[in-house]
N, C-alpha and C positions, 0 to 999 in steps of 0.2 A: 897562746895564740900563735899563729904562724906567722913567720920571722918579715914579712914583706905588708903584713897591716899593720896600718899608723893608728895609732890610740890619740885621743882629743878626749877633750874633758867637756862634759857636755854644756856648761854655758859658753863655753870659747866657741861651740857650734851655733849656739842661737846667736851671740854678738855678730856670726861670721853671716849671719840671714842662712843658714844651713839647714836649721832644727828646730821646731817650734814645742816646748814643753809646758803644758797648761792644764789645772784644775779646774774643777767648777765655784760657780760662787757659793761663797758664804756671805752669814751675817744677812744683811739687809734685803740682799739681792737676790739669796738663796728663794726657789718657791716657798708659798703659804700653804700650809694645810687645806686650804679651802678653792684654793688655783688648780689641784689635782684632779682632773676629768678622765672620763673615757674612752674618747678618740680625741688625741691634741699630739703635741712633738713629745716625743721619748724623752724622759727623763733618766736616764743606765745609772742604776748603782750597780755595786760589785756581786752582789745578788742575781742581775740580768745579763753575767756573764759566765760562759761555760765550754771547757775544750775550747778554744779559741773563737768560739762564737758569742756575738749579741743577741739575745734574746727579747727581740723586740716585740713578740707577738705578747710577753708578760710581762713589761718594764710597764710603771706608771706614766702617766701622761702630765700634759702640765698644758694652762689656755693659754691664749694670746697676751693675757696680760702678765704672767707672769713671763712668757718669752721675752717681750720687753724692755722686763724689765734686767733680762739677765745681762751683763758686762766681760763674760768670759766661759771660757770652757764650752763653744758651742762648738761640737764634732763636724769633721769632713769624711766624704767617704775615703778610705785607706790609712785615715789615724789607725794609730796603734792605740788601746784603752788598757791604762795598768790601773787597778786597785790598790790605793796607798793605805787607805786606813782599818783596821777591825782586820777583815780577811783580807791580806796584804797578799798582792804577789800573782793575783790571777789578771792574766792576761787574754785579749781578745783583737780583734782584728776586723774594722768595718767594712763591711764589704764597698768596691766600688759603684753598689746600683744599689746603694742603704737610703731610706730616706733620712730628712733632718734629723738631727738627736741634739741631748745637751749631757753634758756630763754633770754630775753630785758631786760634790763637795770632794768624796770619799775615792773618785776615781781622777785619774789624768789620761789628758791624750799627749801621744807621741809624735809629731807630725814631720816628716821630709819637707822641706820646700824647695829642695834642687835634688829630682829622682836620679839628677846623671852626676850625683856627688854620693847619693843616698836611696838606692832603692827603700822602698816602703815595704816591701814583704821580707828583704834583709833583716831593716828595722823589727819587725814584727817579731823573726825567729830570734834576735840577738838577743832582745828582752827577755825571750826565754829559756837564755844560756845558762849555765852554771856562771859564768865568769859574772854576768848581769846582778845572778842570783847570789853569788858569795858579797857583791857590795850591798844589796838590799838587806841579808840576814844582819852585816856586820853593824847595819845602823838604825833595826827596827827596833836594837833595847835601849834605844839612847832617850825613849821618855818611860815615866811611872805609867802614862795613860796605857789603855789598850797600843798594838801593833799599829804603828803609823812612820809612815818613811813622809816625810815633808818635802813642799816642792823644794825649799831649799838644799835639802838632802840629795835629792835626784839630779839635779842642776848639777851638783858634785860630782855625780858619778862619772867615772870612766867609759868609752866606748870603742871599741877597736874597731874599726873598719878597712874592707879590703879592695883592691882595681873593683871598678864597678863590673865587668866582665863577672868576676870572681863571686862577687856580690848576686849577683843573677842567674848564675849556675847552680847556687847556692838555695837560691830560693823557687829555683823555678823545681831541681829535685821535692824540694820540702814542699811544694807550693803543687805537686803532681798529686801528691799522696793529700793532701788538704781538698784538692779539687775531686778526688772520689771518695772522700769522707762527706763534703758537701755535698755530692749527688746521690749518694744513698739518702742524706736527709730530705732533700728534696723529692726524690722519690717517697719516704716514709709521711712527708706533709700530704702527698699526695693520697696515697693510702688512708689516711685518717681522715684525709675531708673526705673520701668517697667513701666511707665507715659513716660520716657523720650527714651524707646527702641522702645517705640510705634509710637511715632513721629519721631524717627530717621530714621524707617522703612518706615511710608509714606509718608513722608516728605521730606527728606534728600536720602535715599536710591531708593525711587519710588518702593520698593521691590513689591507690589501689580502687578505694572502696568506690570514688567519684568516676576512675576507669570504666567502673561494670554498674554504676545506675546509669552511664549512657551507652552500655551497650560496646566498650571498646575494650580487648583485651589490656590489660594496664601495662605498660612501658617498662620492658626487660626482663618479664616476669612468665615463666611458661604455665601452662592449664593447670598443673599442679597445683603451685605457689598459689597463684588467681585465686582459685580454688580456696583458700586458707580464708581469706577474706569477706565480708560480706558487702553485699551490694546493696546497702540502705541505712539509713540514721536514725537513731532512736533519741530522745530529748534527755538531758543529763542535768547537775547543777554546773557542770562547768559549760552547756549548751550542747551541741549537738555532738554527740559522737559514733562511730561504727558502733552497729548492733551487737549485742552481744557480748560488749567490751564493758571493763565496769572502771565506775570512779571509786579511788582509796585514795584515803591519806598515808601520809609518809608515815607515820606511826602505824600504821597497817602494814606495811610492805615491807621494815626495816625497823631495825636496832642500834644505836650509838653502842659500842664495844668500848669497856673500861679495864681489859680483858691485864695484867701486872706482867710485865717482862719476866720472866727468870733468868735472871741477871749468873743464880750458881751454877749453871751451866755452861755460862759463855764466859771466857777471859778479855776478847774484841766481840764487838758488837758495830753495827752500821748504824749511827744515830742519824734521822731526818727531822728534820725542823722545817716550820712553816716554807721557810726558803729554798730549802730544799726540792721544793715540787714546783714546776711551773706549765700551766696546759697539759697536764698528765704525761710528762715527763719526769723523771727521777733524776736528777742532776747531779749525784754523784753515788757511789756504792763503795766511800772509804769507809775501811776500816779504824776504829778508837780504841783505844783503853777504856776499861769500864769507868776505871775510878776518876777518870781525867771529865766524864760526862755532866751535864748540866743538870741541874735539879728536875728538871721538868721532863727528863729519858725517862718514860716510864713504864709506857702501853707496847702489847706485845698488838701484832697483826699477822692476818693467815689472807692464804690465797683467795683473793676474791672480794677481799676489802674495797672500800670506796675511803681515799685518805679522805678529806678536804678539812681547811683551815678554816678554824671559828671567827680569824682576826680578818675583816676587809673581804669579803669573799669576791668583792667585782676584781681580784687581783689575781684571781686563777691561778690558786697555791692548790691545785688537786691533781688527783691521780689514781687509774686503777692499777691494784694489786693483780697481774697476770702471771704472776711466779711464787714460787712458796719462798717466804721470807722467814726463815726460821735465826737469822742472826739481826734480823732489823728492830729496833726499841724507836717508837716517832716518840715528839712531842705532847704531851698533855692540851697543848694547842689543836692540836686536829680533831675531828670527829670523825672517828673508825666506823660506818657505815656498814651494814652487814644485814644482808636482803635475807628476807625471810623465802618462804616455798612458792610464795604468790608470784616472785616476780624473779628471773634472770638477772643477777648481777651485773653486768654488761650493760641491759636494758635500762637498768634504777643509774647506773652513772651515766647512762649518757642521758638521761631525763632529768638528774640535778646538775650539770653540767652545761645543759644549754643556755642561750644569752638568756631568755626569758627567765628563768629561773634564777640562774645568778645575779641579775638587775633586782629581781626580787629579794632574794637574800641579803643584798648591797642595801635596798629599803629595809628591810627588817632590821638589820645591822646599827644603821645611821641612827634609830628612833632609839637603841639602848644609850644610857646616861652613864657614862663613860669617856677614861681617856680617850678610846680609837673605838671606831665600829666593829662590833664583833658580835656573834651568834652563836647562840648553843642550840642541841639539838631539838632540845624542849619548845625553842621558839620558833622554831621552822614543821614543828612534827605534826602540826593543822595544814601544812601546803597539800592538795588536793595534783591526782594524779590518775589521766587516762591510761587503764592498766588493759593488754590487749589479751587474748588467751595465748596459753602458753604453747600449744603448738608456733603461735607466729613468734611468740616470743623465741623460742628452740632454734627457728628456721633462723631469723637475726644472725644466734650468738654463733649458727654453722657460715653463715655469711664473712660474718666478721672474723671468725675466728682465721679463716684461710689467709686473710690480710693481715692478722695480726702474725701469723706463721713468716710473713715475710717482711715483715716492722723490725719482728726479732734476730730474723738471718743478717740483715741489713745494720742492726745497730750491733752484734756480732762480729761481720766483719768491720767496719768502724773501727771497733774496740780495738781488734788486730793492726788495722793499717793505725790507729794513735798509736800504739806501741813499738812501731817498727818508726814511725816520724820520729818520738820522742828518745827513738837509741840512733838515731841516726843523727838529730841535730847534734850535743857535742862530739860526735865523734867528727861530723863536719868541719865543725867550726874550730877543734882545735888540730884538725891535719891528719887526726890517727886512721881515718879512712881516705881513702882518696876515691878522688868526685866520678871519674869511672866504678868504681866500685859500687858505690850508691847508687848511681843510675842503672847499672845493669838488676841490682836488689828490687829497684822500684819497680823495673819493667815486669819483673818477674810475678811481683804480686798486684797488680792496676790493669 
């Protein structure tokens, strides 16, 4: 560290009212299995954390009574959230317009309480220093258990800090390149709900077909498209649907894939597990060791797949496959969906993907006798599906596909600008570049 920050030992900062370090409860206090809802306060485990983001749109929730009854680890926006136990070490950053949350057992937040002693975004990038990092590794084998740093342990740790000036240069570089990784996501949420308002409307609403029985060109849509659609209802078993549209069940239109990795090919593989997926996002793309892999790597998948997770499915553990995954092996936990000729791949996931259907699933799930609720495909493969012809289906996947052409430019450059953050912080933090240098690098790519 550079010769001019003072290093403090981090409970000498919470004595001083400086630094607030805190887990969530355990034991008594901890939520009940049965407190878990669908819209309630965030409950973040290290699972609903990613590149330095909260993943709030797929963290579990928790009611009012078990908010109540919690005692500690209730998040502010601008905590720093470290994951202490199992997958140690992943760090995130609340935003300051985040709503309530609580922290798991398994995570801590980090909190300033005098910004003009301790910036909060300093805080944020230091935990993700190497110096941070060399006391986390030094004390995550000091139990038999799984990987766990203890609040006790962390209280220990050291912290270098520098002139708050220094401190804010510091993070406002790092905090430039964070803010245009933020607005490409933002931009990409934006993307995908108008993907998903698209489908809602021809799909779910029939909003086309109700257009041209009175008589009005349909909304956004030129004579062509219009044209695709029919102007009238015919009676269905699922009630009224556009003519000419048929009802199938999911065993109709799809196949669960049990399809064996070949493991003698690859020496590294990218294993996904339930966790791994949240709202059809893929949350990481590392690379393993074959032989270091869990029992349960097993299923190979191809482009075009539908992941989702058999375990809890109102938790939106899914995702579609938009790229050839020739080194990814999932979990035995997933069901590898794989559309037959009837129906657009695109089309079948965003039709098992929707709330309606997932709250179904969620009910299917609950009535099996079992530890946790979970689904196989066999028990879902009666759910009933208004299937439309394939020319609207075609026009869809041309719709979406444009959007999706720029979901991927955008999470592309992300990749880029994490990678120039992530060689940029130590070399910040310990002097070997100087902060002119950094900032002329950042303007250059932002």
């Amino acid at each position: 560290m550079i010769t001019n920050w003072r290093t403090y030992i981090v409970s000498e900062l919470e004595k001083a009212g400086l630094l607030r370090v805190e887990d969530g409860n355990h034991g008594e206090y901890r939520p009940r299995r049965d407190e878990f809802i669908e819209s309630g306060t965030p409950f973040i485990r290290a699972a609903d954390m990613d590149k330095g983001i909260i993943l709030f749109e797929s963290a579990s929730r928790i009611n009012q009574t078990a908010l109540s009854r919690i005692r500690k680890g209730i998040g502010n926006p601008g905590d720093t959230l470290f994951s202490s136990k199992g997958t140690v070490g992943k760090v995130a950053l609340a935003p300051l317009d985040c709503e309530p949350f609580v922290c798991s057992p398994q995570v801590t937040f980090w909190r300033s309480l005098d910004h003009n002693f301790l910036d909060y975004r300093f805080l944020c990038y230091y935990i993700q220093s190497s110096d941070f990092w060399n006391q986390v590794t030094s004390r995550s084998g000091e139990t038999d258990m799984a990987p766990y740093i203890s609040l006790t342990n962390q209280r220990e740790f050291k912290i270098a800090i520098p002139p708050l000036p220094e401190q804010k240069t510091i993070a406002n570089i790092l905090g430039t390149l964070d803010d245009k990784i933020e607005l490409n996501q933002q931009m990409n949420r934006t993307l995908e709900a108008i993907a998903q308002a698209i489908f809602k409307s021809w799909f779910v609403n029939f909003d086309p077909v109700y257009a041209k029985m009175e008589g009005r060109q349909p909304v956004g849509m030129d004579a062509a498209t219009a044209a695709l659609f029919p102007d009238e209802f015919e009676d269905s078993p699922l009630g009224k649907i556009p003519k000419g549209w048929k009802v199938m069940q999911l065993k109709e239109i799809a196949n669960n894939e049990s399809e064996t990795f070949d493991f003698l090919s690859h020496s590294e593989v990218i294993f996904l597990n339930t966790g791994d997926l949240a709202l059809g996002k893929f949350l990481h793309a590392n690379y393993s060791q074959k032989d270091v892999l869990p029992g349960q790597a097993k299923k190979a998948i191809k482009k075009d797949d539908i992941l989702m997770s058999e375990i809890r499915p109102a938790n939106g553990r899914y995702a579609f496959v938009n790229f050839t995954p020739d080194d990814y092996v999932v979990s035995t936990k997933f069901m590898v969906i794989r559309a037959y000729s009837a129906i657009e791949p695109i089309v079948l996931y965003r039709m098992l993907t929707s709330l309606e259907v997932l709250s179904n699933l969620q009910v299917i799930a609950e009535t099996r006798s079992g530890t946790f609720p979970q689904v196989t495909f066999k028990s879902i493969s009666h759910l009933s599906f208004v299937v439309p012809p394939k020319s609207i289906q075609l026009l869809y996947k041309k719709t979406v596909d444009k959007l999706d052409k720029k979901i991927r430019f955008n999470d592309s450059e992300s990749k880029t600008l994490i990678s120039i953050r992530d060689t940029l912080l130590p070399k910040l933090l310990s002097g070997e570049i100087r902060v002119k240098e950094a900032e002329n690098l950042v303007e250059t790519v932002t």
